[in-house]
C-alpha positions as CSV (number, residue, x, y, z in Angstrom):
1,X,-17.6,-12.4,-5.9
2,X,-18.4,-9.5,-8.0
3,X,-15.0,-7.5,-7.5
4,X,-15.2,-3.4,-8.4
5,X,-12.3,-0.6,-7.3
6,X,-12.6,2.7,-9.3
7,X,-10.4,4.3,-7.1
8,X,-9.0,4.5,-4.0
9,X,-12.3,6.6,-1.7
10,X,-15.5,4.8,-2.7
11,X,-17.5,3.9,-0.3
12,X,-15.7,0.0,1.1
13,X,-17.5,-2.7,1.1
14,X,-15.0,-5.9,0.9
15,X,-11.5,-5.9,2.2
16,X,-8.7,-8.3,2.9
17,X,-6.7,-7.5,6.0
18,X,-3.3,-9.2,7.0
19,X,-2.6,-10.7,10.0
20,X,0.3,-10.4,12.5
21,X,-0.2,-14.0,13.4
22,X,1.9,-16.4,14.0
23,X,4.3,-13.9,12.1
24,X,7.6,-15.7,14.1
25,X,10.3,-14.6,14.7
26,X,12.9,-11.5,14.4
27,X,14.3,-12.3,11.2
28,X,17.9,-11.7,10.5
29,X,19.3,-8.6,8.8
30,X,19.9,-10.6,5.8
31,X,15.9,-11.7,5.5
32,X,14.7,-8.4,5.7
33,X,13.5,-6.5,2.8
34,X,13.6,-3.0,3.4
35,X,16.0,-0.6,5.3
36,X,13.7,0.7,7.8
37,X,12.8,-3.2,9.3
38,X,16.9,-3.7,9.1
39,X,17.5,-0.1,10.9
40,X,14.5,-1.8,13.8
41,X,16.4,-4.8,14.1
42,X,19.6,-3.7,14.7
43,X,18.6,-1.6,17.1
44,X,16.7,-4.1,19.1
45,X,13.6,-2.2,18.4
46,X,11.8,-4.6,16.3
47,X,7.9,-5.1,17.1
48,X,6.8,-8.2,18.3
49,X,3.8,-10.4,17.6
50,X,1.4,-9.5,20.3
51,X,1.6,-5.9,19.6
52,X,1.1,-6.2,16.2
53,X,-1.8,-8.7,16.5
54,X,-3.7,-6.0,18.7
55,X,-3.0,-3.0,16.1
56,X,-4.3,-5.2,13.6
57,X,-7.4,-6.1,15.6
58,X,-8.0,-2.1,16.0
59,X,-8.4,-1.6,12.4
60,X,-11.1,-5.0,12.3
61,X,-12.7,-3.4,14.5
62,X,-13.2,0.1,12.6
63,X,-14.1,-2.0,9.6
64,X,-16.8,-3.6,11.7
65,X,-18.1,-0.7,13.0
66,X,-18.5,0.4,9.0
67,X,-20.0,-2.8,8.1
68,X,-17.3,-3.6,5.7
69,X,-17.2,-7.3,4.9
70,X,-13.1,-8.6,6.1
71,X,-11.4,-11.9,4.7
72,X,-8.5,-12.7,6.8
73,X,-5.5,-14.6,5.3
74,X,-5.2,-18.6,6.4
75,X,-2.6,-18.5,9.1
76,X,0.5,-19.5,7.9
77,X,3.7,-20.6,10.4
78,X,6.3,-18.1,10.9
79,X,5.5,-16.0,8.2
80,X,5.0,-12.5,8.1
81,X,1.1,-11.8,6.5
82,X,0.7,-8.4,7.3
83,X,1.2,-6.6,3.8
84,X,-1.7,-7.5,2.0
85,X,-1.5,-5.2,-0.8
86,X,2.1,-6.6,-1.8
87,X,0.7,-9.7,-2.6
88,X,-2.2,-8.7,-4.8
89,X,-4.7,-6.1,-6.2
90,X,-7.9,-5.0,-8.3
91,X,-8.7,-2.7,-10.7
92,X,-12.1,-2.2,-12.1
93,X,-13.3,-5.9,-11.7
94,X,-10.3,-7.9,-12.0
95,X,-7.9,-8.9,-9.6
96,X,-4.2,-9.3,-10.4
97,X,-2.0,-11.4,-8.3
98,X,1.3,-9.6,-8.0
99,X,4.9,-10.9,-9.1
100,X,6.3,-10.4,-5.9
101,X,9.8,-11.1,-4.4
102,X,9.9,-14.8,-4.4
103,X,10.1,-16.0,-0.6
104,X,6.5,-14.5,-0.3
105,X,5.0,-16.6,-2.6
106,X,3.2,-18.4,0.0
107,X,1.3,-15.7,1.2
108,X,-0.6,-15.7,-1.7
109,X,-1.9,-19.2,-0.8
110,X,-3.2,-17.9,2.3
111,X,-5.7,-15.8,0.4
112,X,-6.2,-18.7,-2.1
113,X,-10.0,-19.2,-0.9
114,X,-10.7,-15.5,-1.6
115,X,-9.3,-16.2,-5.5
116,X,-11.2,-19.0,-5.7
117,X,-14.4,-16.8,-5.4
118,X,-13.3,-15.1,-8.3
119,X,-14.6,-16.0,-11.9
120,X,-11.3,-17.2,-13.9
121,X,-11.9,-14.7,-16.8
122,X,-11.3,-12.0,-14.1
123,X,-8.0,-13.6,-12.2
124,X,-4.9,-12.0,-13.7
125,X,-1.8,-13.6,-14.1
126,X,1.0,-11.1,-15.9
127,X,4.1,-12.3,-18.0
128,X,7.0,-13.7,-15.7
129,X,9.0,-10.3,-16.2
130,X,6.3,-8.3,-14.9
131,X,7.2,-7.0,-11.4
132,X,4.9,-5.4,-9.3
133,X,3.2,-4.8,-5.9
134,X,-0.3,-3.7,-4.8
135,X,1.6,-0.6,-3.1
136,X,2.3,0.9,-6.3
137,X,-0.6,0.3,-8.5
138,X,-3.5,3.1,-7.2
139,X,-6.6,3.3,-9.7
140,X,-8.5,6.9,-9.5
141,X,-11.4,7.2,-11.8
142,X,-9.7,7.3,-15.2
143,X,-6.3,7.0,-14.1
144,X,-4.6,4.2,-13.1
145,X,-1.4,5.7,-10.9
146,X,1.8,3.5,-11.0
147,X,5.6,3.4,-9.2
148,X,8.0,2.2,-10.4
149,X,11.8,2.6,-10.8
150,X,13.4,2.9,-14.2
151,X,17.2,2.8,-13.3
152,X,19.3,0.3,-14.9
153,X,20.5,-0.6,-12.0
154,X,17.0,-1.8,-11.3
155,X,18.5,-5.1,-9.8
156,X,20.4,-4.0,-7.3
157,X,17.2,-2.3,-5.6
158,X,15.1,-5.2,-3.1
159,X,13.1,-1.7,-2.6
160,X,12.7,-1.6,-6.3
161,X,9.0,-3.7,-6.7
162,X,7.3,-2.8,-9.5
163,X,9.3,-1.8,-13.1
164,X,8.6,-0.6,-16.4
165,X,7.2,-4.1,-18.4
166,X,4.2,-4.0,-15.6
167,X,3.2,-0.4,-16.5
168,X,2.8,-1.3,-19.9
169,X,1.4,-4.6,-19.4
170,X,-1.4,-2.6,-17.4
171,X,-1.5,-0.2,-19.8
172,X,-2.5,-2.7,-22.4
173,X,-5.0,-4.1,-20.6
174,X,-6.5,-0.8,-19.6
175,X,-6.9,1.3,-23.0
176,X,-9.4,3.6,-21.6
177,X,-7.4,4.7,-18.7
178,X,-4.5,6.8,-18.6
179,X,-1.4,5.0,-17.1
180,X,1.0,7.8,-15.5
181,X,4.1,6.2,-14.0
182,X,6.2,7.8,-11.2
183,X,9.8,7.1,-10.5
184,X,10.7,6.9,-7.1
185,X,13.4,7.3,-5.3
186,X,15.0,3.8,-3.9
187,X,17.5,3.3,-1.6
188,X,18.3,-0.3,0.3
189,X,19.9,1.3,3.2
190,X,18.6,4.4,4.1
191,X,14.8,4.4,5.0
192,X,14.5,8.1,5.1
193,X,15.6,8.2,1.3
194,X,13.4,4.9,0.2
195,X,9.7,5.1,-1.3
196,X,9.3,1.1,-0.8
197,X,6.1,1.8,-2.9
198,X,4.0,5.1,-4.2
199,X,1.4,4.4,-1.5
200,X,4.8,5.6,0.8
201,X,5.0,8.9,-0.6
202,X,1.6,9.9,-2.6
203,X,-2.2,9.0,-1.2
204,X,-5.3,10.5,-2.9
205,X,-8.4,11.7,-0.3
206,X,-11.9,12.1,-0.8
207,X,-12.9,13.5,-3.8
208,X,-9.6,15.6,-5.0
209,X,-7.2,16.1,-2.3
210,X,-4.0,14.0,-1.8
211,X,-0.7,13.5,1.0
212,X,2.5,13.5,-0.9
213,X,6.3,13.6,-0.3
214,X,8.4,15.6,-2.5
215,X,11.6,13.8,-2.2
216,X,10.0,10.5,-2.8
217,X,10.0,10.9,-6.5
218,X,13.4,11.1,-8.5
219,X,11.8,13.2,-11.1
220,X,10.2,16.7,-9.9
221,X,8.5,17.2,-12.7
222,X,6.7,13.9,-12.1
223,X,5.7,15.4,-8.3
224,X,5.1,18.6,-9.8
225,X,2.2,16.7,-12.3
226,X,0.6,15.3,-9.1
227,X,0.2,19.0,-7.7
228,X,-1.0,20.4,-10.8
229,X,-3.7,17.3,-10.8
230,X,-5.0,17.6,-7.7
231,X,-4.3,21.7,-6.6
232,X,-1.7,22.8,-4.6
233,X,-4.0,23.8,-1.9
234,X,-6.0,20.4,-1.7
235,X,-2.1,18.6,-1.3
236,X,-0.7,17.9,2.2
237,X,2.8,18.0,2.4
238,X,4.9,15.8,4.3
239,X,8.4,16.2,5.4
240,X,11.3,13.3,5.4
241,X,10.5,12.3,9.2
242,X,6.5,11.8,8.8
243,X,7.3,10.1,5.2
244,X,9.7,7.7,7.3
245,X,6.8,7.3,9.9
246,X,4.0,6.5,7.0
247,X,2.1,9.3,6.8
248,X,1.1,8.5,3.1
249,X,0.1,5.5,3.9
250,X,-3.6,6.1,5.7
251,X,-6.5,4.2,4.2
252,X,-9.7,5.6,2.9
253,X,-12.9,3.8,4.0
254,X,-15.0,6.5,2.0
255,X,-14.8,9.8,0.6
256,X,-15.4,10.9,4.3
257,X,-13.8,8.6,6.3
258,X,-9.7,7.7,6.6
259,X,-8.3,5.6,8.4
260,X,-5.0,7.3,10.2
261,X,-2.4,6.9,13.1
262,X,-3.1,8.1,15.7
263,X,0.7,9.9,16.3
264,X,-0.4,11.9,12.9
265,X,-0.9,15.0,14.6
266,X,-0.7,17.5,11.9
267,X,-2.4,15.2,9.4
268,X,-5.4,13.9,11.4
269,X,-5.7,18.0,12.5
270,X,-5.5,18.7,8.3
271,X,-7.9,16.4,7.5
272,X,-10.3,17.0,10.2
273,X,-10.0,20.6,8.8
274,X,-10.8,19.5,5.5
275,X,-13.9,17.9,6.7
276,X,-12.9,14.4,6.9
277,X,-14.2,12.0,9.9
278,X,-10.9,10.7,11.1
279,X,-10.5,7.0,12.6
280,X,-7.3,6.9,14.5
281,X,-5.6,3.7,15.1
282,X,-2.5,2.8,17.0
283,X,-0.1,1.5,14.3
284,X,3.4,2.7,15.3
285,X,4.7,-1.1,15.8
286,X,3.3,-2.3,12.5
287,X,4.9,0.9,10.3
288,X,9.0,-0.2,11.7
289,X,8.7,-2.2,8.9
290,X,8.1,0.5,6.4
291,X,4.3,0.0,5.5
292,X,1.4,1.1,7.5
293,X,-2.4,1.1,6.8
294,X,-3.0,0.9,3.4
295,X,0.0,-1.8,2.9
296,X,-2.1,-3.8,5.2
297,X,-5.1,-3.7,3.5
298,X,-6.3,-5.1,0.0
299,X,-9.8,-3.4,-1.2
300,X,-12.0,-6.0,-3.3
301,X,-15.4,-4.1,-3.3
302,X,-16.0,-0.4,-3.3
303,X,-19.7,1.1,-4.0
């Protein structure tokens, strides 16, 4: 397989989806990795299987109707194998397989055929003390956007995913791109305060529009970089409720097409205003555990 992602609107033509299969059981407070699952299973409110499965299904079926090509991961037994983008991700033609929190190891496995297809001189592998998810690595043309966190307390985050050795590990292997790093705001507790990943409070549209939440980024002259870049009036803004609903995280399936929810009223009304052809899905169930349509998603080929 002859990988290839620019950026994060060319035309799709590969993609690996997760699957809410066989994802078992409500876990427990303590095996939850973010605040927003923990506030959901507290309150009783946390999605189940079947619901999940047929959300997931939905966006196969948009995919289909675009003639993408969609690997699925092997089904593993009670394990959640939704988030494809944590576990690994591609820029230019190689893919990297993320250093990921270590219970999800496994999931990687899952998409072990799909690596396989892969020559080895374009599989990645970074240093043990690089950290990082697919949610905060977003190529655009020649820029390679990254989130991280850069507090010493970086430890104490499980929200914190991706930190400063991976930026300029990608850095290094990039030296014709510019690397811009964002640090976002982290919080284990509070979901309304926590940008998991950039794809949860910055997304890139089309050609040079963008969604973006202010307060997920601890510097403002870091969010105030992104506006300049892409134009104040080509940037959606989002407010603390629809960044703690996902609204960043919608999925591009070309420079005319997104992928949204279909609650996104004021989004999906922006973007049709803009132009865009918009694909609404029914997601609601999947985003209580803070990641929505492009978590789910891991883009191998784009035209």
């Amino acid at each position: 397989m002859k990988l290839n992602i620019q950026n994060e609107t060319s035309r799709l033509r590969a993609v690996v989806l997760g699957t809410a299969k066989n994802n078992g059981p409500t876990p427990s407070v303590e095996n939850c990795y973010d605040p927003k699952s923990i506030q959901h299973v507290i309150a009783g409110t946390y999605p189940i299987e079947s619901d999940m499965v047929e959300e997931m299904e939905t966006v196969a079926r948009v995919f289909n109707k675009y003639n993408v090509a969609v690997f699925r991961p092997n089904i593993l037994e009670n394990t959640n194998q939704i988030f494809a983008r944590d576990i690994a991700f591609v820029i230019e033609g190689k893919i990297f397989k993320s250093n990921i929190l270590p219970d999800r190891d496994q999931e990687i496995e899952a998409i072990r055929y799909v690596w396989n297809m892969i020559p080895d001189e374009n599989r990645v592998l970074l240093p043990h003390d690089c950290h990082v998810e697919g949610g905060d690595v977003m190529p655009w043309n020649d820029h390679i956007f990254i989130g991280t966190y850069r507090g010493e307390d970086y430890k104490n985050y499980i929200t914190a995913r991706t930190n400063m050795a991976s930026v300029r590990a990608i850095k290094e292997m990039f030296p014709n791109k510019i690397v811009k790093s964002f640090d976002l705001r982290k919080s284990n507790t509070d979901p309304r305060n926590n940008a998991l990943h950039l794809d949860c409070c910055f997304q890139p549209v089309g050609k040079n529009k963008a969604i973006i939440h202010k307060n997920g980024f601890l510097i403002e002259e870091e969010y105030n970089w992104l506006l300049n870049f892409f134009g104040k009036e080509n940037v959606f803004e989002v407010n603390k409720d629809e960044m703690y609903n996902m609204w960043c995280n919608v999925f591009s399936i070309s420079e005319e097409v997104i992928i949204t929810e279909r609650n996104f009223k004021r989004l999906n009304d922006w973007l049709r205003k803009q132009g865009f052809i918009v694909e609404e899905v029914p997601y609601a169930e999947i985003s209580k555990q803070e990641g929505l349509l492009r978590c789910s998603t891991l883009p191998l080929i784009r035209d």
